[in-house]
Steps between C-alpha positions, in 0.01 A plus 500: 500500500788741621712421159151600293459812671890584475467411114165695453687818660820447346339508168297837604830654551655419228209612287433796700923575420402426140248729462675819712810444298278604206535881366380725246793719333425815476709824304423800742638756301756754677461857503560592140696791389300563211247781452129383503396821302789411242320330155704211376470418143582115425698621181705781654568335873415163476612339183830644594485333808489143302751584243742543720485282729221196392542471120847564444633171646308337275248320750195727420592571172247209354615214672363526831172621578427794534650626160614820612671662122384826456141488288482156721469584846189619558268285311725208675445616867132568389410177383721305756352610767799646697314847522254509779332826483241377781746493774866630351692317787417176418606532098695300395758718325487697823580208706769392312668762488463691826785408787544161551310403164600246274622751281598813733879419446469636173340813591469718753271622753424802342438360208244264622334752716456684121321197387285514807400800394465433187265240555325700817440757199283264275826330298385708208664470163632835486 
């Protein structure tokens, strides 16, 4: 009897341990240095931003999704679903590249706080 109720509450931890070692990541973004009044254009500010630093390496550039060429980009992010206009923080593109992103190693902070704002903004194709 003892050894059933030590193996019933045994297994309660352990589930219990299971289920509290379970979290939700989430990108809070830091206090961004960027302007909220300042309009970003995709063509002037962010294209630029994926030149540089995304398509130029050759991973985005057609290969790896999303395509992010100039005359690419947009339609790309748009149809892959990395914009989230419904809650910014949680885009994809956003998430990736904000600080400890997949991709935030090849851009900065800045950068991806731009993004934010892009996206924050509508992600218009401007």
């Amino acid at each position: 009897m003892q050894k059933k109720i030590f193996g019933g509450l045994l297994v309660f931890l352990i589930g219990v341990l299971i289920f509290a070692s379970c979290a939700k990541d989430t990108v809070v973004p830091a206090q961004s240095n960027i302007n909220p009044n300042l309009k970003i254009s995709f063509k002037d500010t962010i294209q630029p931003i994926f030149t540089a630093g995304c398509a130029v390496s050759f991973c985005h550039s057609g290969t790896v999704n999303p395509n992010l060429l100039t005359g690419q980009a947009y339609n790309s992010l748009k149809s892959g679903n990395f914009i989230n206009t419904g809650s910014p923080v949680q885009s994809i593109l956003y998430t990736e590249m904000a600080p400890g992103g997949g991709m935030s190693s090849h851009c900065t902070a800045d950068q991806a706080d731009l993004v934010l704002a892009w996206i924050k903004q509508g992600a218009l194709d401007n």
